[in-house]
C-alpha positions in Angstrom: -81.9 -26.0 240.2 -85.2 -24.8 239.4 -83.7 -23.4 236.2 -82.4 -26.5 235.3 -85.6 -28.9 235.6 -87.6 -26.3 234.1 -85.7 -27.0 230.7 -84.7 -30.5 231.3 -88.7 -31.4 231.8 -89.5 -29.2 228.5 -87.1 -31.4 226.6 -88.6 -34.1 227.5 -91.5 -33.5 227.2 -90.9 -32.4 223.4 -88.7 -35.3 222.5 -90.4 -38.4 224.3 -94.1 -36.5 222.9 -95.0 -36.7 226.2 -98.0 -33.9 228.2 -97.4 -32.5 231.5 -99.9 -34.7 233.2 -99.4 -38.2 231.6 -95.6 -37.2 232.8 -96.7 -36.6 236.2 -98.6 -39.6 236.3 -95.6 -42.0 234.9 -93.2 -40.8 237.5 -95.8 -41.1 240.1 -96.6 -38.0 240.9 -99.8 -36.0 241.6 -101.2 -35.0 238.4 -100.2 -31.3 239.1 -96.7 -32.1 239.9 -95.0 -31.7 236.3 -97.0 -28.1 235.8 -95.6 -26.5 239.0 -92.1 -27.3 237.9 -92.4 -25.2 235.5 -94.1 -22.6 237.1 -91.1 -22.4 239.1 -91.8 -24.7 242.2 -88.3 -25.4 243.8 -87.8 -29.2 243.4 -87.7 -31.8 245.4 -83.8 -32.7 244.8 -84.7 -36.6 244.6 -87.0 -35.5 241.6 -84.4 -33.2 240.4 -82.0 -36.3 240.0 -84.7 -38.5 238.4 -86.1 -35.5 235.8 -81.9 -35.2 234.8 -81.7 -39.3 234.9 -84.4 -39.6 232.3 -84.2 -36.4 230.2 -80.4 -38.0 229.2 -81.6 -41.7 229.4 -83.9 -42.5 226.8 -83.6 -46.6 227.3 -84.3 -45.8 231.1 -87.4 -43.8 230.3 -88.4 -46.4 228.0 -88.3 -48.9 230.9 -90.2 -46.2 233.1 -92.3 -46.0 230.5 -93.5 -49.4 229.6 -94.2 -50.2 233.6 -96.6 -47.6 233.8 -98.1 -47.5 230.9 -101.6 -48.3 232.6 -101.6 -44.6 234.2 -101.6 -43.2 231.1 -104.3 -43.6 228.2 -103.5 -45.4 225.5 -103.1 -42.6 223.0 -100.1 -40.8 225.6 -98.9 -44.3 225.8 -98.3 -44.8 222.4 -97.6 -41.2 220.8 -94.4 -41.3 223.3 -93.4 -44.9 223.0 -92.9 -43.7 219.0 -90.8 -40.9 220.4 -88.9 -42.4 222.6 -88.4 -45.7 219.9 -87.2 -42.7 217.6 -85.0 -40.9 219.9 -83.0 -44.6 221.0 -82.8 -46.1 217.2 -81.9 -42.8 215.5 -79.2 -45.0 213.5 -79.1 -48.2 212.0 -75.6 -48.9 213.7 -77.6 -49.0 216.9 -80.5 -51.0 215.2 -77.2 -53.7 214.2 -76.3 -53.3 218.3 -79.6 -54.1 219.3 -80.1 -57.2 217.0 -77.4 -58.6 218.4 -78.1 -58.2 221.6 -81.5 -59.9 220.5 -79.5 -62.7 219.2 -77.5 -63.3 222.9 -81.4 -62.7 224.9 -79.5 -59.6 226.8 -76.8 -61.7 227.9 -73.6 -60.7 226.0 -70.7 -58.2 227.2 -70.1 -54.8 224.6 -67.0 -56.1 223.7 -68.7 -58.9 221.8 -71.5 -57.0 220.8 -68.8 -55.0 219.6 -66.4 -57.8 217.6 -69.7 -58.7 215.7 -71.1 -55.4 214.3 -67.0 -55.5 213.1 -67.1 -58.6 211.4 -70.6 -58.2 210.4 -69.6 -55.3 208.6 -66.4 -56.3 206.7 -68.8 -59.9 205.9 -71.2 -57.5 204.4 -69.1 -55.3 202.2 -67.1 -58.3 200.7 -70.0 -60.5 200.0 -72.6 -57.9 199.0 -70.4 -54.6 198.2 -72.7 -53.2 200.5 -72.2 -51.8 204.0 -74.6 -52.9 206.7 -74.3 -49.7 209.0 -73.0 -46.0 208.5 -70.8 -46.5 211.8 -67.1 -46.0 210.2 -64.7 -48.4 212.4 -62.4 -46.3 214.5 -58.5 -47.4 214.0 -56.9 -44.6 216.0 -53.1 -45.5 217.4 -53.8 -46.1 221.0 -57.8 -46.6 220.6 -58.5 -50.3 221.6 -62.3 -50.1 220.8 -63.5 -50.6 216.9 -66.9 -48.8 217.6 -66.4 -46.6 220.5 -69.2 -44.4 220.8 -71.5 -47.7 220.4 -69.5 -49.0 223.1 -69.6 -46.4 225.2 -73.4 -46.1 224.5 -73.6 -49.6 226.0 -71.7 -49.0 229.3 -73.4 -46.3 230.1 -77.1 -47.3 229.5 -76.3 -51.7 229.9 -77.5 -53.9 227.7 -81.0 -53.4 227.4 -83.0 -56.2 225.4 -84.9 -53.6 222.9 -85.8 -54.0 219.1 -87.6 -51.5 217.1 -91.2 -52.8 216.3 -90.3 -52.1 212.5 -87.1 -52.5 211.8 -84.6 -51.1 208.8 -82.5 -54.3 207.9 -83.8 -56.6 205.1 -84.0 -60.4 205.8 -80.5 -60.5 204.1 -78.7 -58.1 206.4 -80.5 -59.7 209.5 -78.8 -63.2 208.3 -75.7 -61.3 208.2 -75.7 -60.3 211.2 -77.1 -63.5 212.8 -74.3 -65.8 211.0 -71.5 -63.5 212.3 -73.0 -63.7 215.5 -73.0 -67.6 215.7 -69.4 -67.4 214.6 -68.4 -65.3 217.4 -70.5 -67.0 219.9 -68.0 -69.9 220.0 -65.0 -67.8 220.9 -63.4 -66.6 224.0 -63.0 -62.8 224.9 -59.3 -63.5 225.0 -59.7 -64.9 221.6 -62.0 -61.7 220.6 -59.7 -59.2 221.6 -56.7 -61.0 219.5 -58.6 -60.5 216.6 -59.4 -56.9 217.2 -55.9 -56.5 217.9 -54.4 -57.5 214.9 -57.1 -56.5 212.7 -56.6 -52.8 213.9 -52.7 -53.1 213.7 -53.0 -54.9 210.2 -55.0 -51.7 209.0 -52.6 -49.1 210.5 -50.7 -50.1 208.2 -52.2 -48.8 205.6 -53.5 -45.4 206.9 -51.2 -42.2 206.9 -50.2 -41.2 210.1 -52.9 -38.6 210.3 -55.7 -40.7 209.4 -58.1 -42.4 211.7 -60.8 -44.5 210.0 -61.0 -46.5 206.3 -63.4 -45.5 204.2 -66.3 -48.4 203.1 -64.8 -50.0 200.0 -61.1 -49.4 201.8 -62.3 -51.7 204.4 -63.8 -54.1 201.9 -60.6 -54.5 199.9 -58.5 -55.2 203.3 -60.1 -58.6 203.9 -61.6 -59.0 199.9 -58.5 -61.3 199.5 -57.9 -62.7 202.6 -61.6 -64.3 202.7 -60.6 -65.5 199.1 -57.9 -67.6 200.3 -58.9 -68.5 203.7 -62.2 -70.2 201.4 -64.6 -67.8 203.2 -67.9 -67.4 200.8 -70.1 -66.4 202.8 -70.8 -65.0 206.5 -71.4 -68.5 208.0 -68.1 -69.7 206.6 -65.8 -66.2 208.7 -64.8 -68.8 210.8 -62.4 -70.1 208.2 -60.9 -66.7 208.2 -60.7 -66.1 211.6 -59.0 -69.3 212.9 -56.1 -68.5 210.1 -56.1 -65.0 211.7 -56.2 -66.6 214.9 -52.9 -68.3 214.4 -50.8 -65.6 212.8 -51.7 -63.7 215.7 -50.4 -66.7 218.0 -47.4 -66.9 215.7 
């Protein structure tokens, strides 16, 4: 064990930016605490389990963080809250995620976080011929999820009401998003999931066997023809698409 919190406290401590004694003092600890777990100090084991919680939870230390940021100084505070901010938005598919989430106040499930970084997406690339996110959609035979490792990022940290103080996305993008979102909003997770389903089984389709995801401009020319004759022209007008999707999938 001593081993173990030895290297998880150094990694830490290099990727939230964070000093042995401003550590010590955030986790409520004497200000000596930190040091003599690296000296080699056996470990409580309730600190143990806190050290690993954090050094693999950088929302929770965040959160940890931000309550206790008055026992630090200011400088500590703020050289690791940049870390930390780095560490959690490493990827503008998780910037997308969190915007959402921004959009809902906290209160959405992943599923529909989930549904609108889809749609979000596909709006983007037919309507701009850009993509909004690098996060390729995952249409594996028996995978139910679109975005799985942003799904599982969300069950296993919670939805966590966070935005990075400078985001990536232009004011374009962020209407995207928002518009998709609004969409959405007004359907039921029964309704969601249809979509999803067919949308993935539409695509298998066209994939060999082997293949799992569709490139960018693959994706694009899916739906490029569908939005043309369900009327869609722009990302507040999905709905138009959707509820003729909708019925097929009910037919």
């Amino acid at each position: 064990m001593v081993e173990v919190t030895k290297e998880l406290l150094k990694d830490m401590m290099d990727r939230y930016n964070i000093g042995k004694k401003p550590l010590s003092r955030l986790l409520g600890w004497g200000d000596t605490t930190v040091m003599r777990y690296l000296d080699g100090v056996e470990p409580n084991p309730e600190f143990a389990k806190r050290i690993e919680v954090l050094a693999g939870n950088p929302w929770t230390y965040l959160e940890v963080l931000e309550q206790n940021k008055d026992k630090v100084t200011d400088t500590a505070y703020r050289k690791s809250r940049k870390a930390v901010f780095a560490e959690i938005f490493c990827d503008r598919s998780t910037e997308a995620m969190q915007y959402v989430v921004a959009q809902a106040l906290g209160d959405i499930a992943p599923y529909r976080v989930m549904t609108v970084l889809y749609y979000a997406q596909v709006c983007s690339l037919v309507f701009r011929g850009l993509p909004l996110f690098e996060e390729e959609a995952d249409f594996s035979p028996g995978q139910p999820l679109v975005y799985p490792r942003l799904y599982g990022q969300m069950k296993q940290y919670g939805i966590r009401l966070i935005q990075p103080e400078t985001g990536s996305f232009s004011a374009e993008e962020q209407e995207c998003l928002k518009q998709v979102y609004q969409v959405l909003n007004g359907y039921s997770p029964n309704a969601l999931k249809a979509l999803l389903v067919r949308a993935k089984r539409r695509i298998r389709r066209h994939l060999k066997e082997s293949a799992d995801h569709l490139s960018m401009e693959d994706l694009k020319n899916q739906y490029e023809t569908a939005f043309k004759k369900a009327g869609a022209e722009a990302p507040g007008e999905l709905k138009k698409f959707l509820s003729e999707a909708l019925k097929r999938t009910e037919g």
